[in-house]
N, C-alpha and C positions, 0 to 999 in steps of 0.2 A: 391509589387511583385504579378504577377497573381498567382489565386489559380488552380495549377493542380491538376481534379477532374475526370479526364478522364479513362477511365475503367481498365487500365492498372495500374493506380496509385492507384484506387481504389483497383484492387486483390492484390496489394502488401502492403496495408494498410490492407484489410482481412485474411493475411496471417501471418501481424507483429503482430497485433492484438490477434490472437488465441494462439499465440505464449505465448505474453505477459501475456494473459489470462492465461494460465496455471501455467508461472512462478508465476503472483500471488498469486495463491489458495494453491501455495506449500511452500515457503518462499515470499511473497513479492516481488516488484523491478521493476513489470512489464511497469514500467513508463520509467524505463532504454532504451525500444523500442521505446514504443509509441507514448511519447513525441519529441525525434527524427524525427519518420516515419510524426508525423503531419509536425515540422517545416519546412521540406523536400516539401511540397506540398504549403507552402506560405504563413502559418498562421503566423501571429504576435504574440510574445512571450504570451500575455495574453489572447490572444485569443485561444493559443493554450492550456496554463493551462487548461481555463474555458473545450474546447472541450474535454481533456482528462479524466476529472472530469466527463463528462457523459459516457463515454465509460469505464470509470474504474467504475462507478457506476453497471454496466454490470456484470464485473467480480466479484467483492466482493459482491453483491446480493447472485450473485449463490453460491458462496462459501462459505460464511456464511449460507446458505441455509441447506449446503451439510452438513456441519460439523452440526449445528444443527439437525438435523435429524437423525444424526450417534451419537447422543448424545455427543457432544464433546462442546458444549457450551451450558449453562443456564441461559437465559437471566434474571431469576430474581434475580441472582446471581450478574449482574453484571450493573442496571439500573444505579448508581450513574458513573460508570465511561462512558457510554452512555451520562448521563448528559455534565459531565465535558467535555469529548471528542464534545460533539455538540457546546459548549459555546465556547471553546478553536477553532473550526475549525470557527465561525463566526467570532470571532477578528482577527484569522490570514488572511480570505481573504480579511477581509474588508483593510487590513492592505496590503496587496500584492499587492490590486489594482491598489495601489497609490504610491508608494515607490518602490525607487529600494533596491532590496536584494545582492548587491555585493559583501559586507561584508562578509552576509549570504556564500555566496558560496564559497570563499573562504574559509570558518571554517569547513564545511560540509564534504568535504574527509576525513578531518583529524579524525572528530568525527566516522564516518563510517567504517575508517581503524581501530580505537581502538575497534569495534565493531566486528568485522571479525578477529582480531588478537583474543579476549577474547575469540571466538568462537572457533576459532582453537584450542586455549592450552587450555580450558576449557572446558572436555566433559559434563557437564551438564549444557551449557549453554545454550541449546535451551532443555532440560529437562532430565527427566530420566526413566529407567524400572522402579525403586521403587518408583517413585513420584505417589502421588495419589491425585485425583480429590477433589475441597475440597466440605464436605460437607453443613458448611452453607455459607452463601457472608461475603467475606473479609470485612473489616473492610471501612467506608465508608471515612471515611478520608484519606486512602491511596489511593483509587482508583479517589477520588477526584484529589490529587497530580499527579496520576500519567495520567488520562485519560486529564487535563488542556493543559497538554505543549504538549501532544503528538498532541493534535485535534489540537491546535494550530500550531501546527511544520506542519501537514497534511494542513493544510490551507492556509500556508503561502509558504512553500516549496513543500513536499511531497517526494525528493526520500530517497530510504528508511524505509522507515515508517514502514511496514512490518519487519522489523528487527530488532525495535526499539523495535516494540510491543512485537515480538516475544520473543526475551532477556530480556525484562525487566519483562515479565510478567512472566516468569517462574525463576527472581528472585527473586520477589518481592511475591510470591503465589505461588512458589513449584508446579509450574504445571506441568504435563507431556505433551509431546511434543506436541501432537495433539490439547490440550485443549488450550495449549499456541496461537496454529497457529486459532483456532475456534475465541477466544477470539480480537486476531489479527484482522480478517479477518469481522469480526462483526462490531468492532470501527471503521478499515477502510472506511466500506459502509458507520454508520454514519458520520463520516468527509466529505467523499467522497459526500453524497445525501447532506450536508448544504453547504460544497462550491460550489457544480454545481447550489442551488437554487440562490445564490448571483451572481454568474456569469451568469444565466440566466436572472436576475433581473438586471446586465447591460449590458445585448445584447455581452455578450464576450461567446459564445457556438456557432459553428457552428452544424448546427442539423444533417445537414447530414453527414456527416463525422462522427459524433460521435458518432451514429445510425450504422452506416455502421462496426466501428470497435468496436462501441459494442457490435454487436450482434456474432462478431467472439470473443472476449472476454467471453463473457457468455461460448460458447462453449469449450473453453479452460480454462476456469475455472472447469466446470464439468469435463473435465477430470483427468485435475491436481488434485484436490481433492480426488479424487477417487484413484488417484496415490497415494501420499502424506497418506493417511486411509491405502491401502494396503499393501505398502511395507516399512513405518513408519519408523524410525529416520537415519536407515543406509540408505537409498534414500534422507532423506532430507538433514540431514545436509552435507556432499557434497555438494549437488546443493543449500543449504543455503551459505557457507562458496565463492563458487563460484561466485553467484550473487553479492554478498555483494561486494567481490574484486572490480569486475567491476562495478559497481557501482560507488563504489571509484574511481575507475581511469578514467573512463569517466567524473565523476564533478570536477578531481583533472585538467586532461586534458583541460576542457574550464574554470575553473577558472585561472590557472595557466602560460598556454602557450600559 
């Protein structure tokens, strides 16, 4: 299929883009767009992974950015699940490159819906007022457990992931909400920057395109953030609980029917 790259495609790629960008920085998901908006223009399923990887790269830069700087995550708090999450996202692309995932997709709504249902009847599942920051690094063998599958799941799939993090992390370490989406938003970028080097390393990244809706990603990353810091848990979880559905139903929709 030719690749349309023509100005008009391109403003509606900078527009899904910015979009997506923000839904990122505030629950995750933003791949729910983006991934779409590319295969829309002609890209081949792996190629369009690889390109979204750099353009998601964009977003979770900045946002992890944000949130570090607003003191909401502590990197030396959390290097081992960094590790794990880098290890886990090299096996999962190497591992996508070559294999189909249909199985995968299949199983993936259903996990997602249990994930969005937990959300709904459970108000602290994405954290709470009385949770508190911790203050030495969690124990290294959880974050081991927990950063492996997820870099891995980010590497090999990806929607999601922001959700995954988000909920598990403020089960698993009593975080409060923000720190849960910091901590999120941090693994993601590394997942995110070791898949795109491997898909750059087999020529599956189209540059331009990924440039184009990355840099409207960045930009809606900064905002979402800022949103997400401002007006904190009654703003997110809504538009957490939201994304998540759809989510669902868009992978349930192309696995299923």
């Amino acid at each position: 299929m030719e690749l349309l790259a023509d100005p008009g495609s391109l403003a509606i790629l900078a527009a899904v883009g910015f979009i997506a960008g923000f839904i990122d920085a505030v629950v995750g998901g933003g791949g729910l767009l983006s991934i779409p908006a590319l295969l829309t223009l002609g890209l081949p399923p792996h190629m369009t992974l690889g390109t979204n990887k750099l353009a998601s790269s964009f977003s979770s830069c900045m946002s992890a950015w944000t949130y570090y700087r607003k003191h909401f995550f502590k990197p030396a708090f959390w290097y081992n699940a960094g590790i794990a999450c880098f290890l886990g996202a090299v096996a999962g692309t190497f591992i996508v490159s070559v294999v189909d995932n249909s199985v995968l997709d299949k199983l993936l709504p259903l996990i997602i819906i249990i994930i969005a249902l937990y959300t709904l009847l459970n108000p602290k599942a994405m954290g709470c007022d009385k949770c508190k920051p911790p203050k030495v690094a969690p124990a290294s063998k959880t974050q081991w457990l927990h950063g492996l599958p997820l870099g891995f799941y980010d590497g090999f799939a990806g929607p999601g992931i922001g959700a995954f993090w988000t909920v598990s992390s403020t089960r698993l370490y009593q975080l409060p909400v923000l720190h849960s989406i910091g901590l999120a938003r941090a693994m993601t970028f590394v997942s995110n920057v070791t898949s795109l080097t491997i898909f750059l390393a087999l020529g599956l990244v189209n540059i331009q395109l990924g440039l184009a809706m990355g840099v409207c990603m960045m930009f809606g990353a900064f905002i979402g953030a800022r949103f997400a810091i401002k007006f904190g848990l009654p703003f997110i979880r809504p538009l957490f609980i939201t994304i998540v559905i759809l989510i669902a139903a868009n992978l349930a929709w192309r696995a299923w029917f």
